[in-house]
TIGU-312170 format. One record per residue (C-alpha): residue in three letters; x, z, y; residue number from 1. Coordinates in steps of 0.5 Angstrom, whole numbers. Each point is the difference from the previous one (the first is absolute). Layout:
// TIGU-312170
 resn    c1    c3    c2 resi
  ALA     X     Z     Y  NUM
...
// end
This chain:
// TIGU-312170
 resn    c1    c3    c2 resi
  UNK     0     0     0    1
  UNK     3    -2     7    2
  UNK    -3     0     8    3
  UNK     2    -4     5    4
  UNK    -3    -3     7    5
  UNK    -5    -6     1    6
  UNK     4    -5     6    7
  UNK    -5     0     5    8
  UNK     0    -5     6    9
  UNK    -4     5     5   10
  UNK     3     7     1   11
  UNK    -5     5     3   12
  UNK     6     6     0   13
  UNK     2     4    -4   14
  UNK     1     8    -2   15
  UNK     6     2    -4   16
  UNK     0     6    -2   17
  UNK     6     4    -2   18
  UNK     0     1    -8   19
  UNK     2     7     0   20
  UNK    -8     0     2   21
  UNK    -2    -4    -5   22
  UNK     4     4    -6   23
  UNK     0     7     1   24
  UNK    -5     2     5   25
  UNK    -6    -5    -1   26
  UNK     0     4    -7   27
  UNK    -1     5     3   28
  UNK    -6    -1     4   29
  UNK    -8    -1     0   30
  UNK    -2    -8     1   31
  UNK    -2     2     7   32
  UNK     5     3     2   33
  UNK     4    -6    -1   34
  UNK    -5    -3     3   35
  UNK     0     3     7   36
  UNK     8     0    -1   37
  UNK     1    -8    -1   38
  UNK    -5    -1     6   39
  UNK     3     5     5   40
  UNK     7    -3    -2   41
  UNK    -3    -8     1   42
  UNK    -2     3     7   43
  UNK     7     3     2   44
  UNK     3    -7    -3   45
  UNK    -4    -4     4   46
  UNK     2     5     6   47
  UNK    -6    -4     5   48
  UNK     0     4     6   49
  UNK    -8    -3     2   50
  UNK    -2     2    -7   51
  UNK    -5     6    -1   52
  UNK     1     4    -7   53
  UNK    -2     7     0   54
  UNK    -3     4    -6   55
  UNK    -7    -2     1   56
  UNK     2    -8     0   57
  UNK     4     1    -7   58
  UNK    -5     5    -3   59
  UNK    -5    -7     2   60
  UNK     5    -5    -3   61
  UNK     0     3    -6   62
  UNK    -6     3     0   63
  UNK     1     7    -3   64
  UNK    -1     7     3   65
  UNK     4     2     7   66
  UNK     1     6    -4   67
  UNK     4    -4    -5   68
  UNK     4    -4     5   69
  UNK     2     7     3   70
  UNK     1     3    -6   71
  UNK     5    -7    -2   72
  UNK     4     2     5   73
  UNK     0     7    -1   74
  UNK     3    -1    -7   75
  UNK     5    -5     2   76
  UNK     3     5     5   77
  UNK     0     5    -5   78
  UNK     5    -5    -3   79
  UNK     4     0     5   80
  UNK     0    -8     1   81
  UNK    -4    -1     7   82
  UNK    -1     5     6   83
  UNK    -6     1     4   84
  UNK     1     1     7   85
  UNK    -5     3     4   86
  UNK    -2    -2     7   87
  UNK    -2     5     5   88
  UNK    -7     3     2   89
  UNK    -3    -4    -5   90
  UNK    -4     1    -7   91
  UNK     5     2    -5   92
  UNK    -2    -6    -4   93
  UNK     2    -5     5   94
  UNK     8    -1    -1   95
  UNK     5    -5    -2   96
  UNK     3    -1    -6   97
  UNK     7    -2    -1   98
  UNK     3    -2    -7   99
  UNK     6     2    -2  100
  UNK     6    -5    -3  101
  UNK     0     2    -7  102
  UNK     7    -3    -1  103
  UNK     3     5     5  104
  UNK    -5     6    -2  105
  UNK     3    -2    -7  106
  UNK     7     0     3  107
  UNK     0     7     3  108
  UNK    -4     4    -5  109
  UNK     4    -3    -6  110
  UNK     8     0     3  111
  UNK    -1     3     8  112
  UNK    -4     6    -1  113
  UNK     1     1    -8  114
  UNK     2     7     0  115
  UNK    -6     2     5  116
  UNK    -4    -5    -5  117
  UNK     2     5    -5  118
  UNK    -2     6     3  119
  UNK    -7    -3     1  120
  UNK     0    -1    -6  121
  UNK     1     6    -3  122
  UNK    -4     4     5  123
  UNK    -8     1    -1  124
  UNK    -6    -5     1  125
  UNK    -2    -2     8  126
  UNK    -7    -2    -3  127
  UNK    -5     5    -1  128
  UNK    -6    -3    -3  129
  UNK    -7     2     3  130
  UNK    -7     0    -3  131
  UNK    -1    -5     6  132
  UNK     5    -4    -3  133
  UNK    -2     1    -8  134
  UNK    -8    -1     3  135
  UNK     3    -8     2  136
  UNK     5    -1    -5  137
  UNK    -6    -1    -5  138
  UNK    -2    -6     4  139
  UNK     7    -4    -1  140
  UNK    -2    -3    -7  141
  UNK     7     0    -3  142
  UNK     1     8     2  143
  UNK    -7     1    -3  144
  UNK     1    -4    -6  145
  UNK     7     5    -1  146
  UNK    -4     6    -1  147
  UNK    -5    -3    -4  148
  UNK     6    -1    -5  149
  UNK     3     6     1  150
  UNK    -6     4    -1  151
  UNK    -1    -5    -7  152
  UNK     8     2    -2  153
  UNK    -1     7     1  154
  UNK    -7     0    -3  155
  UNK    -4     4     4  156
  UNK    -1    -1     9  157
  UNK     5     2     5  158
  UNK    -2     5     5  159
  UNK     1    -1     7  160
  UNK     7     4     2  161
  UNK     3    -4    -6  162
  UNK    -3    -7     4  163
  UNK     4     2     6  164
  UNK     6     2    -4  165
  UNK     1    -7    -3  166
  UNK    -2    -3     6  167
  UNK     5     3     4  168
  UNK     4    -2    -5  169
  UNK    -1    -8     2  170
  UNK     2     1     7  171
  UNK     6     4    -1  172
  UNK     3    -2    -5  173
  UNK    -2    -8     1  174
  UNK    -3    -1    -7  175
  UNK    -5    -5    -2  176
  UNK    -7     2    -4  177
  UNK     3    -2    -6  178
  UNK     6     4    -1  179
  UNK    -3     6     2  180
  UNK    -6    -2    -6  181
  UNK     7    -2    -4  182
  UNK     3     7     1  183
  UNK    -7     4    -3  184
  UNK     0    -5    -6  185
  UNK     8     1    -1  186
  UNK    -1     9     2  187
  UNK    -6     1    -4  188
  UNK     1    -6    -7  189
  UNK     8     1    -1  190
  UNK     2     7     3  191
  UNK    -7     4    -2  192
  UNK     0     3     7  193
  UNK    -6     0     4  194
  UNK     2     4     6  195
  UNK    -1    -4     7  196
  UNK     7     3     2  197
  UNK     3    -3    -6  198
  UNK    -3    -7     2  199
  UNK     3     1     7  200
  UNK     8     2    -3  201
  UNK    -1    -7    -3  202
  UNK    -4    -4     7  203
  UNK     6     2     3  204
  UNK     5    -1    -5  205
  UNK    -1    -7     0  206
  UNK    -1     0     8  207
  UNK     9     3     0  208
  UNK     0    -6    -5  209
  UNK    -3    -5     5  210
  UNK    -6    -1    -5  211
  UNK    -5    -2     5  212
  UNK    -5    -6    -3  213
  UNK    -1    -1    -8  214
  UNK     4    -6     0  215
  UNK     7     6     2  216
  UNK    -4     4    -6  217
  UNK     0    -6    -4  218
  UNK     7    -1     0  219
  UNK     2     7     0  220
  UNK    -4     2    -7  221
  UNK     3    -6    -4  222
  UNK     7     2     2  223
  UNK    -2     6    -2  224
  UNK    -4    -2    -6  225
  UNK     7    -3    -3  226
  UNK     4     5     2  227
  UNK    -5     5    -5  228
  UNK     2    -5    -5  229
  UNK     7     0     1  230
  UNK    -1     7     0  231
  UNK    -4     0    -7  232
  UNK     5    -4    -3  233
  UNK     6     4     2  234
  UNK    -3     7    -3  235
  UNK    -2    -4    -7  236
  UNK     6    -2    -1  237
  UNK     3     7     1  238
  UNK    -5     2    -5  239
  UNK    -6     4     5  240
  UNK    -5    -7    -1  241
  UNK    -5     6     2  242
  UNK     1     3     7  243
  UNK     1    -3     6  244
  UNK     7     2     3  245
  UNK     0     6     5  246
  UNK     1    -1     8  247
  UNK     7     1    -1  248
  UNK     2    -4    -6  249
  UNK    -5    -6     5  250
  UNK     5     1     5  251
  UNK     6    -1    -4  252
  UNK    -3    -6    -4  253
  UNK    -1    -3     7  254
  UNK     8     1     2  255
  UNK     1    -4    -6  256
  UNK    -4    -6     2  257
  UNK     0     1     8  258
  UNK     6     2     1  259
  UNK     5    -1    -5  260
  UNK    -3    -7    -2  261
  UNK     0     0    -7  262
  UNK    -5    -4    -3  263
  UNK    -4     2    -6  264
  UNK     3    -3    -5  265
  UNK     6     4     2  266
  UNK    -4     7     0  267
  UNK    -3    -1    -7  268
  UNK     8    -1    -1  269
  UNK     2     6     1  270
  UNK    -6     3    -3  271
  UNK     2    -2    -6  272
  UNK     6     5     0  273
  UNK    -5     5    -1  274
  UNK     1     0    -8  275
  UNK     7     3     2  276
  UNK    -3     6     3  277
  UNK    -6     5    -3  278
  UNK    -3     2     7  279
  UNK    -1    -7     3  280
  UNK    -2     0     7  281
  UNK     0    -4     6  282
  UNK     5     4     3  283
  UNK     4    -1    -6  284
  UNK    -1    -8     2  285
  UNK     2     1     6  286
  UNK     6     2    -1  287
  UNK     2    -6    -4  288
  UNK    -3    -4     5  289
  UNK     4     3     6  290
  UNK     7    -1    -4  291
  UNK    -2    -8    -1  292
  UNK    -2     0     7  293
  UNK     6     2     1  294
  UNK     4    -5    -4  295
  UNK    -4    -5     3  296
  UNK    -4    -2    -5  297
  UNK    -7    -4     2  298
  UNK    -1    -4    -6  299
  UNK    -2     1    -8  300
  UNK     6    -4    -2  301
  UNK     6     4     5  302
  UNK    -2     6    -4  303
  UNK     4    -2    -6  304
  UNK     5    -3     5  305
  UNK     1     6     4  306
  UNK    -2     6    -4  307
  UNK     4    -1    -7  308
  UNK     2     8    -3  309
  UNK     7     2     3  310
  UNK     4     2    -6  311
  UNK     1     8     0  312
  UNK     7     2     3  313
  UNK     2     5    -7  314
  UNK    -1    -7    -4  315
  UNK     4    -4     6  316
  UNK     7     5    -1  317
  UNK    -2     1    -8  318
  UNK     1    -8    -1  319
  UNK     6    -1     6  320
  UNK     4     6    -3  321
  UNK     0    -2    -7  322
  UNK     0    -7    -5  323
  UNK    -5    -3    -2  324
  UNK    -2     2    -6  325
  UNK     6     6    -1  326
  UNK    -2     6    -2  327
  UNK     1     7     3  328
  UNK     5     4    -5  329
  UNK    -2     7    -1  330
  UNK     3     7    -3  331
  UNK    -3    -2    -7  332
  UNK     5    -7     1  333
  UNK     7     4     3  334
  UNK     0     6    -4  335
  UNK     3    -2    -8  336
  UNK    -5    -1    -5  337
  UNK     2     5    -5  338
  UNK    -1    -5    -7  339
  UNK     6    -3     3  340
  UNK     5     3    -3  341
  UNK    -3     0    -7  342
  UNK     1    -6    -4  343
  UNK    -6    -3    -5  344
  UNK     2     4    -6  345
  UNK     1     6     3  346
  UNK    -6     0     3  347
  UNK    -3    -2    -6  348
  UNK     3     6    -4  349
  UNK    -3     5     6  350
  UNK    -7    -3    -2  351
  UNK     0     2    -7  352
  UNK     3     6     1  353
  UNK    -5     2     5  354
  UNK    -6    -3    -6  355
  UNK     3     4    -5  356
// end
């Protein structure tokens, strides 16, 4: 499947709009809000001085709600991407707004001001839902239709505080509907736990992972879904097909393949080691791979080349100090064999005497 433009031969004027818009922050909103974003920003485009647009003219173009348009421009600032500037001794709703650019914004929040944009996020939610905001939201079908799953995953109805909880999640850490959907199916049908403040710790471990829409979740659950296989196959051939390995074993296996490099083929290598150890662990596994690490061995067939068994050092002096094949003579060798001054007959005669 491919895009692509149809050459006109009339030009009436284009919009572009910045992709940064597009991929992470359209997901994220109500049609309508991108609705009343694109027509706001087609009008500072267009910068026409004799042209007349204010909330009223917009809510009628597009023909919804001027709570809605007002609404809009609420969410977008709570975004961070536009700035409303009030005009004096007028309504409090007649102002102007002025869009950000989004590829400066993106500069200075992920390389000017990193180390602010970290404190910002480490630090408590700015939005607190209200039960004006909840009442409203059920009105945005994609938040309504978020609910109506929520409530089918968790069986039973959410009460109005959970409502708001998961709606000043939305806003605070920019997820989409779905993923907050996906992080009750992920707490409550694989990790058993049916606590909103579970479900919250994984909402906002994605969030530090940059997982906004379902399409990051997506990626992330099949990098995932195929380190869990490596980890399986791992633990199998160490001769625990039964459990899954601990944190702390995860961590050490993740070395392996994120920083150390070592392919699978490689790892199930070294595991084969394990039959000559009784207690066969990853740490053991661990130990074999930092010494080939260190040899620089990254392929099955350099394991042979540069790992051949060394020749104990008691074997090498035994074999330099002697000829091969000679034989270490003993004090049963030096000292006179007392038979050897006897001769056949006398011996003989020794022999009757003692039977007699």
């Amino acid at each position: 499947m491919s895009f692509f433009l149809e050459v006109t031969d009339m030009d009436f004027g284009d919009t572009p709009v910045e992709n940064i818009f597009i991929n992470d922050y359209m997901p994220m909103a109500d049609g309508t809000y991108v609705k009343v974003y694109l027509l706001g920003y087609k009008y500072a485009k267009d910068n026409d001085e004799n042209l007349c647009v204010n909330n009223e003219s917009i809510s009628r173009h597009l023909n919804i709600a001027l709570y809605d348009v007002l609404r809009a421009w609420d969410f977008w600032e709570q975004k961070g991407i536009i700035v409303k500037h009030k005009k004096e001794d007028t309504d409090e709703y007649d102002y102007k707004v002025e869009f950000l650019n989004l590829k400066q914004l993106y500069i200075k929040n992920n390389y000017v001001l990193k180390t602010q944009a970290n404190a910002t996020k480490n630090s408590s939610p700015v939005y607190t839902c209200t039960t004006e905001d909840l009442v409203e939201s059920n009105k945005i079908p994609s938040i309504n239709e978020m609910f109506s799953s929520i409530d089918y995953i968790v069986r039973r109805q959410l009460v109005p505080n959970e409502k708001r909880k998961i709606l000043e999640w939305l806003y605070n850490y920019n997820m989409s509907p779905g993923v907050i959907v996906k992080a009750f199916f992920y707490s409550i049908e694989q990790k058993g736990k049916r606590n909103i403040n579970y479900v919250e710790g994984i909402v906002r471990n994605w969030y530090d992972m940059g997982i906004t829409n379902l399409d990051m979740l997506e990626k992330h659950s099949k990098t995932q879904d195929e380190r869990f296989y490596s980890y399986v196959r791992i633990m199998k051939s160490l001769g625990f097909g039964g459990r899954t390995p601990s944190e702390a074993e995860k961590k050490v296996i993740d070395k392996w393949f994120d920083d150390w490099k070592f392919t699978m083929e490689v790892i199930l290598k070294a595991c084969e080691n394990t039959k000559k150890t009784a207690n066969p662990s990853v740490n053991y596994i661990d130990g074999i791979l930092s010494k080939w690490k260190e040899k620089g061995i990254a392929t099955v067939e350099e394991i042979a080349e540069k790992d051949k068994p060394q020749t104990p050092a008691y074997q090498k002096s035994n074999s330099a100090g002697s000829p091969r094949g000679s034989k270490v003579k003993t004090r049963f060798h030096t000292s006179e064999q007392r038979t050897a001054k006897y001769t056949p007959e006398e011996l003989e005669a020794i022999a009757r005497k003692r039977r007699g």
